[in-house]
N, C-alpha and C positions, 0 to 999 in steps of 0.2 A: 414521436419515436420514428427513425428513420427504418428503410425494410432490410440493412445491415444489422439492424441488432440484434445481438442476440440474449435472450430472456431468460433461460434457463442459466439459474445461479452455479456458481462453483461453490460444491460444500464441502467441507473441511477436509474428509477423507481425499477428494481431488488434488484442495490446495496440497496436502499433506505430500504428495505425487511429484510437484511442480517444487516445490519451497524445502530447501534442506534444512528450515528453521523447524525445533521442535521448543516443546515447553522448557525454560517458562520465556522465550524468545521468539515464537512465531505470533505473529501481532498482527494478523489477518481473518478472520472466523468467516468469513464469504464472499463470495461477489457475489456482485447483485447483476453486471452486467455489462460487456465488452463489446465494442465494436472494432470492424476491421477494414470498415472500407464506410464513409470518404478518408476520416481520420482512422486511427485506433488510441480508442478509449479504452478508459474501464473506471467502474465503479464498486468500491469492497465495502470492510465494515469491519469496524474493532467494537467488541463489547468492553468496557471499563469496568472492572468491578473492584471493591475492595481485599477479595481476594488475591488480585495481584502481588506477586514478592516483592516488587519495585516499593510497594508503599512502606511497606516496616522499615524503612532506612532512608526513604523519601519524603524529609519533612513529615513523618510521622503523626503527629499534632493535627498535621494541616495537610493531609494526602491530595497531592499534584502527581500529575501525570511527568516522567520528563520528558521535555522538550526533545533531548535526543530520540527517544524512543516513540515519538512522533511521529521526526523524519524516517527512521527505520521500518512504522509502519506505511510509510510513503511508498519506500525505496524498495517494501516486498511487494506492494501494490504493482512497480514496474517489473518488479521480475516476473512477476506473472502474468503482465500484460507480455511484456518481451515473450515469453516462452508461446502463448497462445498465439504470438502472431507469427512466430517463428516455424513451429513445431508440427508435426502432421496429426500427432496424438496426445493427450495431457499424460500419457508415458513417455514420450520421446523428447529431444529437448535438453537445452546445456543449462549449467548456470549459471545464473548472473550475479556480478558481482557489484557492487557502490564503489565509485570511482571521485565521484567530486557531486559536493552541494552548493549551491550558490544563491544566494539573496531570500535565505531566509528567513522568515517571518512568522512569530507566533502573538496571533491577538488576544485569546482569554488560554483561562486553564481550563485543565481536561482535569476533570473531578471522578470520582466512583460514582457510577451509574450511566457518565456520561456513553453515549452509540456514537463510535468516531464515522463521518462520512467520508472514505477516501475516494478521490476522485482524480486519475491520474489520464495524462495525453502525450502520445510518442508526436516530437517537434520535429526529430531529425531523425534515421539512422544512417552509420558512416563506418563502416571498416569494424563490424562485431561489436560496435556501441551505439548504445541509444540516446538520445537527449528526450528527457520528459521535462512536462512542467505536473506538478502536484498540488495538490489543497488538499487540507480536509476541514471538513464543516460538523458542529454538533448544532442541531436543532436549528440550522439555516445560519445559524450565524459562522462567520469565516472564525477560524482557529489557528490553523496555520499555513505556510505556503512556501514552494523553494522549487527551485530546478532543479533537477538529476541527470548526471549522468552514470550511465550502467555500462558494463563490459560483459559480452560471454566469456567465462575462464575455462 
């Protein structure tokens, strides 16, 4: 662990601050943990339960997580990195918005039960946009992955 980290998690009430997403669309339940200097990281976490609304109309039968809603739990992962490295206080601070995905990749399904590992990293900023790359992992194994770019609106 580098002496940039920082350890103390964001919990929901926080995200809740940072993210104009609410239920049943915010697809973030914590971070575990950001960094801001050499890189800025971050690491969150989506709980998957079969309570989700996505499942009664998503393959049903056979409840999968969607892919879309994936990337989306990606692409909040960077607005919350965005805002924390932006912002002076988890109240102050723009939003961000998803602008383009690129070379996305999903290796297994996300099932009910599954703990998503997001783990996202700012590549570039350029003129109120970020470029991230993203993953998320359940139980070590890669799941999915894609590049983001984000805008403040």
């Amino acid at each position: 662990m580098t002496e940039n980290m920082i350890e103390t998690p964001i919990e929901i009430n926080d995200i809740r601050k940072i993210l104009p997403h609410r239920y049943p669309f915010l697809l973030i339940d914590r971070v575990l943990s950001y960094t801001l200097e050499p890189e800025k990281t971050l690491t969150a976490i989506k709980n998957v339960t079969i309570n989700e609304p996505f499942f009664q109309g998503h393959f049903p039968e056979t409840p999968v997580m969607p892919g879309v809603l994936i990337l989306e739990s990606m692409a909040q992962a960077c607005g919350v990195l965005a805002h924390v490295a932006l912002a002076t206080s988890l109240e102050t601070g723009g939003i961000y918005y998803l602008v383009k995905i690129d070379n996305a990749k999903f290796n297994r399904k996300v099932l009910p039960g599954d703990q998503l590992l997001i783990e996202v990293k700012q590549t570039r900023l350029m003129r109120g946009m970020g470029k991230y790359e993203a993953r998320v992992t359940v139980n070590g194994q890669r799941t999915a992955s894609c590049e983001i770019l984000c805008s403040e609106g």
